[in-house]
C-alpha positions as CSV (number, residue, x, y, z in Angstrom):
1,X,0.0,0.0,0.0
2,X,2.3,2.8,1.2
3,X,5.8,1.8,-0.4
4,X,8.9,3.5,0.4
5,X,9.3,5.6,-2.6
6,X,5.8,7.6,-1.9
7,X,7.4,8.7,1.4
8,X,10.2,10.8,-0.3
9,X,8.5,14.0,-0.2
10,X,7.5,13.9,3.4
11,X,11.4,13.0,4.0
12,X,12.4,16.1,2.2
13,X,10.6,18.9,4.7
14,X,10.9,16.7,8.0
15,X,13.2,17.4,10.9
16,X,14.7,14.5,12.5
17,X,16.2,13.1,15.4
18,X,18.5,10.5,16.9
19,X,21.0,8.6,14.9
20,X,19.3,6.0,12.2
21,X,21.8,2.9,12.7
22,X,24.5,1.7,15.6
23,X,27.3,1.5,12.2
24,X,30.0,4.2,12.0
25,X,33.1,4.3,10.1
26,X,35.2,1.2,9.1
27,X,38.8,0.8,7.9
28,X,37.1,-1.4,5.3
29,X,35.2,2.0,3.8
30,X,37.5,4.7,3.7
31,X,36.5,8.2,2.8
32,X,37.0,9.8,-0.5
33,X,36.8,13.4,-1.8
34,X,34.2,14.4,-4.6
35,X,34.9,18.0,-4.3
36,X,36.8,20.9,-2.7
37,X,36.7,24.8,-2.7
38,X,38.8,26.6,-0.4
39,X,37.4,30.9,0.3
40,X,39.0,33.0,3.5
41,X,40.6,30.7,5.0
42,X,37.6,28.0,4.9
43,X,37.6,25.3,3.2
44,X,34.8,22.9,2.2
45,X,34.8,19.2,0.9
46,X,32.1,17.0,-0.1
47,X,32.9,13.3,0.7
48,X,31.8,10.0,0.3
49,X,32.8,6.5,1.6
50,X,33.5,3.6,-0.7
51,X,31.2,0.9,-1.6
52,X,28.2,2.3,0.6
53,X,25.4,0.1,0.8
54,X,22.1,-0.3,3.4
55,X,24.3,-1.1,6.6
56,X,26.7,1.8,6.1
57,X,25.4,4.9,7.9
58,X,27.7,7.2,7.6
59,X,28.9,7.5,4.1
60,X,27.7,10.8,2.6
61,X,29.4,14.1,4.5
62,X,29.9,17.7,3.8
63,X,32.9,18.6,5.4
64,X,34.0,21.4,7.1
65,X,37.5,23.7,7.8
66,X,38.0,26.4,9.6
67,X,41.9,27.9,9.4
68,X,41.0,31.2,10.3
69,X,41.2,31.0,14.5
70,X,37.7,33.0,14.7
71,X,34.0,32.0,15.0
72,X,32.2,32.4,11.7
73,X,28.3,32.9,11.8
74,X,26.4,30.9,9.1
75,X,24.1,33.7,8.0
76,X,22.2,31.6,5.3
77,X,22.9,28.6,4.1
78,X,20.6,25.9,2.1
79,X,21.4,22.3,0.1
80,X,20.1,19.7,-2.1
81,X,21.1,16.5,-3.2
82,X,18.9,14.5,-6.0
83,X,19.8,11.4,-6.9
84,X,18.7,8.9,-10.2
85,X,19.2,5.4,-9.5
86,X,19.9,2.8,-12.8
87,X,20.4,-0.5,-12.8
88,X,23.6,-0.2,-14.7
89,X,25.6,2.7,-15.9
90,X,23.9,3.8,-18.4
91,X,20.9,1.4,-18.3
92,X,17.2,1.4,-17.0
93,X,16.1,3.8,-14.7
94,X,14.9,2.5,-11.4
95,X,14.1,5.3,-8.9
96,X,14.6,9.2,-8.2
97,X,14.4,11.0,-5.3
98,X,15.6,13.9,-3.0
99,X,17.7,12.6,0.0
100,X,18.7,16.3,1.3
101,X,17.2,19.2,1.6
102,X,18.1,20.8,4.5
103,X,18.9,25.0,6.0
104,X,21.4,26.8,7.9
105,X,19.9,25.8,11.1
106,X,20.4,21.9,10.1
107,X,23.3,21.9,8.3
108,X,25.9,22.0,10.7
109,X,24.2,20.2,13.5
110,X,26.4,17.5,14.8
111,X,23.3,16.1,17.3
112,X,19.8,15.3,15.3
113,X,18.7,15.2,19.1
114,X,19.9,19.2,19.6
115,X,17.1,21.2,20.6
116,X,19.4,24.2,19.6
117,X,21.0,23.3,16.3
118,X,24.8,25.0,15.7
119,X,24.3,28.0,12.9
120,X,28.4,29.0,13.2
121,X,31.1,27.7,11.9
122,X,34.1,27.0,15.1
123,X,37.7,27.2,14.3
124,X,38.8,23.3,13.2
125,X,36.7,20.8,11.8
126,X,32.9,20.7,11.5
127,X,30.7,18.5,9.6
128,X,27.4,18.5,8.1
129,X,24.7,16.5,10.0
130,X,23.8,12.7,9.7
131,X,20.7,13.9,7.6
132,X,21.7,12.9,4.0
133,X,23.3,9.6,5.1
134,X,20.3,8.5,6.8
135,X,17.8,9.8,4.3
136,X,20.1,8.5,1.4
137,X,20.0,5.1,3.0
138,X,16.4,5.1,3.4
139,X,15.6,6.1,-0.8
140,X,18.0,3.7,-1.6
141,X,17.8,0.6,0.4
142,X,18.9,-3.3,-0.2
143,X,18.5,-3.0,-4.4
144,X,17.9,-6.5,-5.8
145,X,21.0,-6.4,-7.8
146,X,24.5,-6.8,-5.9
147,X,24.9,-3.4,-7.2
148,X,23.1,0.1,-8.7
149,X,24.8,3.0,-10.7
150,X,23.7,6.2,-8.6
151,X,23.8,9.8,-10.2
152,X,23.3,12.7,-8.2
153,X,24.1,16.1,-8.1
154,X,24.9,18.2,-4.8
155,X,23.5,22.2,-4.5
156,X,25.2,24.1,-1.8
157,X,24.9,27.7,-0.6
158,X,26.7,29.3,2.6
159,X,27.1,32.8,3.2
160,X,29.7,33.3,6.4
161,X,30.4,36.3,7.9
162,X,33.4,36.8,10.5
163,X,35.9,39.9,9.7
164,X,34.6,39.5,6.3
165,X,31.6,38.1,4.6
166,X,31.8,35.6,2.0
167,X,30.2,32.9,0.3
168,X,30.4,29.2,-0.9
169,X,27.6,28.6,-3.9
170,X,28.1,25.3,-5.6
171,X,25.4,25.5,-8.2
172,X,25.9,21.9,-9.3
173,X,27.9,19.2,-8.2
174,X,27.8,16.2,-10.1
175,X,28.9,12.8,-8.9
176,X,28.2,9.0,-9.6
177,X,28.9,6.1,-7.2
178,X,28.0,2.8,-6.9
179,X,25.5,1.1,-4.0
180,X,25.6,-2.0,-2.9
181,X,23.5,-4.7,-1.9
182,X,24.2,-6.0,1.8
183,X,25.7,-9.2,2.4
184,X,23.7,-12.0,4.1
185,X,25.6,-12.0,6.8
186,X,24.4,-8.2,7.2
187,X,20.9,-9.0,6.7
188,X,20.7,-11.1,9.9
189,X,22.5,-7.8,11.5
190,X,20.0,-5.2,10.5
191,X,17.0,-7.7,11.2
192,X,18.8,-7.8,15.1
193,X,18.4,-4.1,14.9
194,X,15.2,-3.9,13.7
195,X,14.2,-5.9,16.2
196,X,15.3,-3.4,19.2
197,X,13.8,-1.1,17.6
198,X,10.3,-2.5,17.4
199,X,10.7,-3.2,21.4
200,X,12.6,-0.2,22.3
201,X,10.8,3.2,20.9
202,X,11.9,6.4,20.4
203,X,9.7,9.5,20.1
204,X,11.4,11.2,16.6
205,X,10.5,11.0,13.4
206,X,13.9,9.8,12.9
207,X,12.5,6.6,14.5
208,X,9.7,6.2,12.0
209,X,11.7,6.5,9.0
210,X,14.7,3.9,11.0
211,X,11.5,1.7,10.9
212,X,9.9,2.2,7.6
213,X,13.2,1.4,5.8
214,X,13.7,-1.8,7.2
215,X,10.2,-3.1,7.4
216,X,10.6,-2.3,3.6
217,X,12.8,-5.0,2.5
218,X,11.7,-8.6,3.0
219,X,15.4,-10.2,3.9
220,X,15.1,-7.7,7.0
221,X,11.6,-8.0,7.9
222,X,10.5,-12.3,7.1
223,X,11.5,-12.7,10.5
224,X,8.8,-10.1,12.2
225,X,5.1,-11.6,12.5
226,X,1.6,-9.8,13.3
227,X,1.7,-10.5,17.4
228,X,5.7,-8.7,17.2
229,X,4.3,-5.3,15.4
230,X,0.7,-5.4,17.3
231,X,3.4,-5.5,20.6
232,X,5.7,-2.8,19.2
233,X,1.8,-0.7,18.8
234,X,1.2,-1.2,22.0
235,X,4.2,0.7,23.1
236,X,3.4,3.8,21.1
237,X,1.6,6.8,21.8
238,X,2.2,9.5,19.6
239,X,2.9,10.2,16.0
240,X,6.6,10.5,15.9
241,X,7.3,7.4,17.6
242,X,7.3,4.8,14.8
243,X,3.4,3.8,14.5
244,X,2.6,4.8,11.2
245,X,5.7,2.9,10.1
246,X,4.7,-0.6,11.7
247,X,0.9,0.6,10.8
248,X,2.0,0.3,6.9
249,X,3.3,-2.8,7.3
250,X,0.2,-4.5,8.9
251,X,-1.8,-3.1,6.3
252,X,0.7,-4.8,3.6
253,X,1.2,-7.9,5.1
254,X,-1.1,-8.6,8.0
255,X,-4.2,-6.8,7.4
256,X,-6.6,-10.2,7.8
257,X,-4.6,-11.3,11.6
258,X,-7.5,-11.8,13.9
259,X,-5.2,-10.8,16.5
260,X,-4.8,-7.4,14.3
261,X,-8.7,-7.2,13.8
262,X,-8.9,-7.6,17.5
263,X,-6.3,-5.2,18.5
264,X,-8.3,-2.4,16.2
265,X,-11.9,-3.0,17.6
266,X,-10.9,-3.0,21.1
267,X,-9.3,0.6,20.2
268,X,-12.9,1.6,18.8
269,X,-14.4,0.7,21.3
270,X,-12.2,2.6,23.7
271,X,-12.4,5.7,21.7
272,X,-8.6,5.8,21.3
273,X,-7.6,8.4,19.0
274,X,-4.9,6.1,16.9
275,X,-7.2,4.3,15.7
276,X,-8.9,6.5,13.3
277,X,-5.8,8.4,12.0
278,X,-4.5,4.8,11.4
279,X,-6.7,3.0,9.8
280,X,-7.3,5.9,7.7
281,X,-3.5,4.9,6.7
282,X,-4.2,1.3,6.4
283,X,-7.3,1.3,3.9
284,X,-7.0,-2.5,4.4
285,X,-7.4,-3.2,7.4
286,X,-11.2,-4.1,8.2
287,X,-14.0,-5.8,9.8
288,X,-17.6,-6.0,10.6
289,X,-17.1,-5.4,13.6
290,X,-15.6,-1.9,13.6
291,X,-18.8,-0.4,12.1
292,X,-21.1,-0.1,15.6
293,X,-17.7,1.4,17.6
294,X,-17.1,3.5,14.6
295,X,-21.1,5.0,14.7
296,X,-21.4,5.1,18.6
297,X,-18.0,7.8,18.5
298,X,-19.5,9.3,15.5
299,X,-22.9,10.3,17.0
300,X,-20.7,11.0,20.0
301,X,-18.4,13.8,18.1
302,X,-17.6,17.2,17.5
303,X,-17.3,18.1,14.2
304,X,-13.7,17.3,13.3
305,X,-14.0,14.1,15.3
306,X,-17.1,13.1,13.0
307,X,-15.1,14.2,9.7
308,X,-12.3,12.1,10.7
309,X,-15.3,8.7,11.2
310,X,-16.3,9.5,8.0
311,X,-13.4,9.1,6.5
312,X,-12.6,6.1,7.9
313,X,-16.4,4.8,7.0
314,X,-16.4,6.1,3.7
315,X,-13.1,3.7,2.6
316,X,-15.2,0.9,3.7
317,X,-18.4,1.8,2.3
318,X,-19.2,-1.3,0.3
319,X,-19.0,-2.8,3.5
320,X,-22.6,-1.6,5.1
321,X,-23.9,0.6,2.0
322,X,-26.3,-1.9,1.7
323,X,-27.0,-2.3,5.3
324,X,-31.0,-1.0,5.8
325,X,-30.8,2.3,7.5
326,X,-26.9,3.1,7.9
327,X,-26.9,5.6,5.4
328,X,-29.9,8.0,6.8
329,X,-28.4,7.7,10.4
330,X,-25.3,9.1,8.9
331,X,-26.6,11.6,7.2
332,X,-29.6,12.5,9.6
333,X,-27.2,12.9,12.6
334,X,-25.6,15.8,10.6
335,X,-28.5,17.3,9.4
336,X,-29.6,17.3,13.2
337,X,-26.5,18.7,15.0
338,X,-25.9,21.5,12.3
339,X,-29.3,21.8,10.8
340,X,-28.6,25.9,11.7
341,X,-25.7,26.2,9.0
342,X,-26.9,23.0,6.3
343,X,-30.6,24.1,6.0
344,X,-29.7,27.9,5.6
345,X,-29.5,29.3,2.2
346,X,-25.6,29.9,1.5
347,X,-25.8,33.8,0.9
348,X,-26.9,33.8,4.6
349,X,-23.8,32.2,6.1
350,X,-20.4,33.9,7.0
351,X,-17.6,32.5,6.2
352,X,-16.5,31.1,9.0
353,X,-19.9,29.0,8.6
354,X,-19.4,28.7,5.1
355,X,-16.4,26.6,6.2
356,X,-18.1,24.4,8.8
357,X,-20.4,23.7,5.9
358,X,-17.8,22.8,3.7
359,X,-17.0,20.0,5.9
360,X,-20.4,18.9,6.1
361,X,-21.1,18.8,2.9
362,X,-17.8,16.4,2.5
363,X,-19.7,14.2,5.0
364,X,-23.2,14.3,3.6
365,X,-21.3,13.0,0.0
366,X,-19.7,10.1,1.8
367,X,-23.0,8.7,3.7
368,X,-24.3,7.3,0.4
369,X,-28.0,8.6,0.9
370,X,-29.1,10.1,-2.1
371,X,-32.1,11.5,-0.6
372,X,-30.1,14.5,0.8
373,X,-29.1,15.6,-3.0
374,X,-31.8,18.6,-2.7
375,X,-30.2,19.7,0.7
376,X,-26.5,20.1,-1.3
377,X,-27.7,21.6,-4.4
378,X,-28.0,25.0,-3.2
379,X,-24.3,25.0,-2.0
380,X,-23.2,24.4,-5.6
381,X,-23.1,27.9,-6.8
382,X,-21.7,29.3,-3.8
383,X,-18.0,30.2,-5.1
384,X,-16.7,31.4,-1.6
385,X,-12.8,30.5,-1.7
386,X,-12.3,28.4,1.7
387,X,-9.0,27.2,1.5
388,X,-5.9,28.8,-0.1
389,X,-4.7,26.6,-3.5
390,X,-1.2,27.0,-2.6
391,X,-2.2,24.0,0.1
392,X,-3.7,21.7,-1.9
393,X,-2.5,22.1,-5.5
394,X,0.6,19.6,-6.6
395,X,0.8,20.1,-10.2
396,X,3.0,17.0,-10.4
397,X,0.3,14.3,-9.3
398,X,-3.0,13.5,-10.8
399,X,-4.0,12.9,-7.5
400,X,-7.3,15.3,-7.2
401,X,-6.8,18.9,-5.2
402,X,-8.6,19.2,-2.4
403,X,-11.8,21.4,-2.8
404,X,-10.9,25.1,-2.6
405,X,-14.6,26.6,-3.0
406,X,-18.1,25.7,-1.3
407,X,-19.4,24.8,-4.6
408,X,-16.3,22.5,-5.3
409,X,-17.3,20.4,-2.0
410,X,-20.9,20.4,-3.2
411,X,-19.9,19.2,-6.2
412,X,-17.7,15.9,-5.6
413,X,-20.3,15.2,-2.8
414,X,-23.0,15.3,-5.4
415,X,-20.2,12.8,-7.5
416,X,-20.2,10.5,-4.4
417,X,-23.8,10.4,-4.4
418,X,-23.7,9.6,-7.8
419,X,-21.5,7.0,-7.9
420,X,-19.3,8.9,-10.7
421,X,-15.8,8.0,-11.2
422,X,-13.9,11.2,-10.0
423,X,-10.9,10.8,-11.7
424,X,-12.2,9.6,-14.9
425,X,-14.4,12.8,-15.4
426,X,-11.7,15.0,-14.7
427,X,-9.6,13.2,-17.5
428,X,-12.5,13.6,-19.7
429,X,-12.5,17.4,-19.3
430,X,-8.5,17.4,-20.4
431,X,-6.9,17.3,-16.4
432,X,-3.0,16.2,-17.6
433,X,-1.2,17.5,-15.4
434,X,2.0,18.7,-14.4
435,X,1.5,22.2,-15.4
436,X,3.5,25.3,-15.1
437,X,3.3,27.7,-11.8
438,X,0.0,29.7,-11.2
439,X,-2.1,27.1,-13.9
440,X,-2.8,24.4,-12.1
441,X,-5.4,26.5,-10.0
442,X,-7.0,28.1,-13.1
443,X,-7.5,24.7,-15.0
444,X,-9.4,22.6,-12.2
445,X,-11.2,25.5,-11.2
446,X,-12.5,25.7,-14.9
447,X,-12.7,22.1,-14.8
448,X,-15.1,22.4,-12.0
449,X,-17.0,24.8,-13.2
450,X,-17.7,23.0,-16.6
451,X,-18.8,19.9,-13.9
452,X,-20.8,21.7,-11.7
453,X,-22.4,23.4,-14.9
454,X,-23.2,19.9,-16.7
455,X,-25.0,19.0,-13.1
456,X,-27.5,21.7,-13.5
457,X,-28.0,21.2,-17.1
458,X,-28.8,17.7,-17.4
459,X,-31.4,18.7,-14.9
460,X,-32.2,15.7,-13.0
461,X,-30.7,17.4,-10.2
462,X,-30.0,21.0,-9.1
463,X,-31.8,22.3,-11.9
């Protein structure tokens, strides 16, 4: 469901903690030099180690000199490394990704666990942070061949100020290496670590992504079954403690354990607020007997609670939408709490109320009850902008935008309701994306409006 690559740009905005692997430098995997550049009295190095592969940590640095006896401040600072990964040189592409992108705060920060990253530059050596090794080692993993071709290209800016202000801008670095697949011998090591690190967690997101890169490869993670990872669960509370990681791979691998389907209903029924946020992550992961914990929290709720059921519900829908009366207790216990905003005409509302009933009408879409259609039609010409497109565009995926307008809610819920393929009708009106900055915004919304304007002219409903 969720594999490794899809992670990448999470991994590129995150800031992380605590060292990935116990593996540090080897006589076996010396350090070599890519690139130098000496300015003032600094100079600055990029380096790699030799025959790098999963179990080597360490083995991307940029490297640090300071000859001129003073303190320099890092005033700005910023880097990038991409990297294209081929099964050969000069052969099939496998993978891309970013595996750095990090800022003058980060980049000299010895300790992911610092509270109070380093921004200057002490007299002697200083390094860049594990970041890039870590990261690296995560996009690139155990390949299946004993070895990939890896080109990737390093951006660095630093602007230093002591006596006098300077500044190191590598544009674009290019370098190649090769990575390698571990040995056998390895693989029984990094399942070990795995292992302590399903029993031993660690609140970082460091600790998820540790997690998520070795449940990933099936050498490493054969040896872990359902009752292991329900246990390692069990230890969690938060977010940033490795859930979502172990959460993934339930949903992959064990998403029909009874003692996983167990584990889940008894966190319904306890109104633990894991639950929802991950099964919304494990779309697989399901059972009968989630659907009366599900509506008891949901006719308990507030809003945001109830949006979040919904959600959950509305994965599983062909599970009870032809269950006798599920559908008009959904949507009649919205109609009933918020029957002040829903039932108003939309010219009457602010727009902080035009917001609530954005969310309801996301709701009233997913309950499957087609007998609430007249109740959203009004909504569909209501153009109010509720959430800024700068949040929910990505040009790059055809994944659909979130709604932006009322009248875009109103619409895909009137979709829902009609059982229309989203994506397909959005193909049909031309939707291709990636498009340049500022037109992806100007495209769906006319997209939309075509939609919302073949609605009312077919004139079965909203006329």
């Amino acid at each position: 469901m969720k594999k490794l690559t899809l992670h990448l740009s999470i991994l590129m905005f995150c800031c992380l903690g605590a060292k990935l692997f116990a593996y540090t430098n080897t006589p076996t995997h010396p350090w070599e030099t890519i690139q130098e550049q000496n300015i003032n009295g600094v100079s600055t190095k990029l380096k790699l180690r030799e025959n790098p592969s999963l179990i080597t940590k360490d083995w991307i640095s940029i490297e640090f000199e300071n000859k001129t006896g003073q303190s320099l401040m890092m005033e700005n600072a910023s880097y990038t490394i991409d990297c294209m990964v081929y099964n050969k040189k000069g052969g099939k592409l496998i993978k891309k990704g970013r595996i750095a992108s990090r800022s003058a705060s980060e980049l000299l920060d010895k300790s992911l666990d610092s509270p109070f990253p380093s921004i200057g530059l002490d007299p002697g050596f200083s390094t860049s942070s594990k970041y890039p090794s870590i990261v690296g080692s995560i996009l690139l993993s155990a390949p299946e061949q004993n070895k990939v071709y890896v080109e990737a290209t390093l951006k660095l800016y630093m602007k230093l100020s002591g006596q006098d202000t300077f500044v190191f801008n590598w544009e674009e670095i290019p370098f190649n290496f090769e990575w390698s697949r571990p040995e056998p011998i390895e693989f029984s090591d990094l399942y070990q670590q795995l292992d302590q690190l399903l029993k031993q967690p660690a609140y970082s997101t460091l600790h998820h992504y540790e997690l998520l890169s070795l449940l990933s490869v099936p050498e490493i993670s054969k040896g872990v079954n359902a009752l292991t990872l329900v246990d390692a669960l069990k230890k969690r509370t938060g977010k940033e403690d490795g859930r979502h990681a172990i959460v993934y791979h339930l949903n992959d691998y064990y998403k029909e354990e009874k003692i996983v389907l167990d584990y889940y209903e008894n966190l319904l029924k306890e109104k633990d607020p894991n639950a929802l946020e991950e099964l919304s992550k494990a779309p697989d992961i399901w059972d009968d007997s989630f659907l009366e914990p599900l509506i008891a929290q949901y006719q308990d709720s507030n809003i945001g609670e109830m949006h979040r059921v919904m959600d959950v519900l509305y994965t599983h829908q062909k599970a009870w939408i032809k269950q006798e009366g599920i559908s008009a207790v959904l949507s009649d216990l919205i109609l009933y709490k918020y029957e002040d905003i829903i039932y108003k005409e939309p010219i009457e509302l602010s727009k902080r109320e035009l917001f609530t009933a954005s969310l309801l009408l996301d709701m009233l879409g997913k309950t499957g009850n087609k007998e609430i259609i007249p109740i959203i039609c009004p909504f569909i010409i209501e153009k109010e902008r509720i959430l800024d497109s700068g949040l929910v565009l990505d040009p790059n995926s055809f994944e659909l935008p979130r709604p932006m307008r009322v009248c875009d809610n109103a619409l895909e819920a009137l979709m829902r309701l009609e059982n229309m393929n989203m994506i397909k009708a959005y193909k049909k009106e031309k939707y291709k994306p990636p498009y340049e900055n500022g037109e992806a915004e100007i495209i769906i919304t006319r997209i939309r409006d075509n939609l919302i304007k073949d609605f009312r002219k077919k004139g079965k409903i909203c006329r």
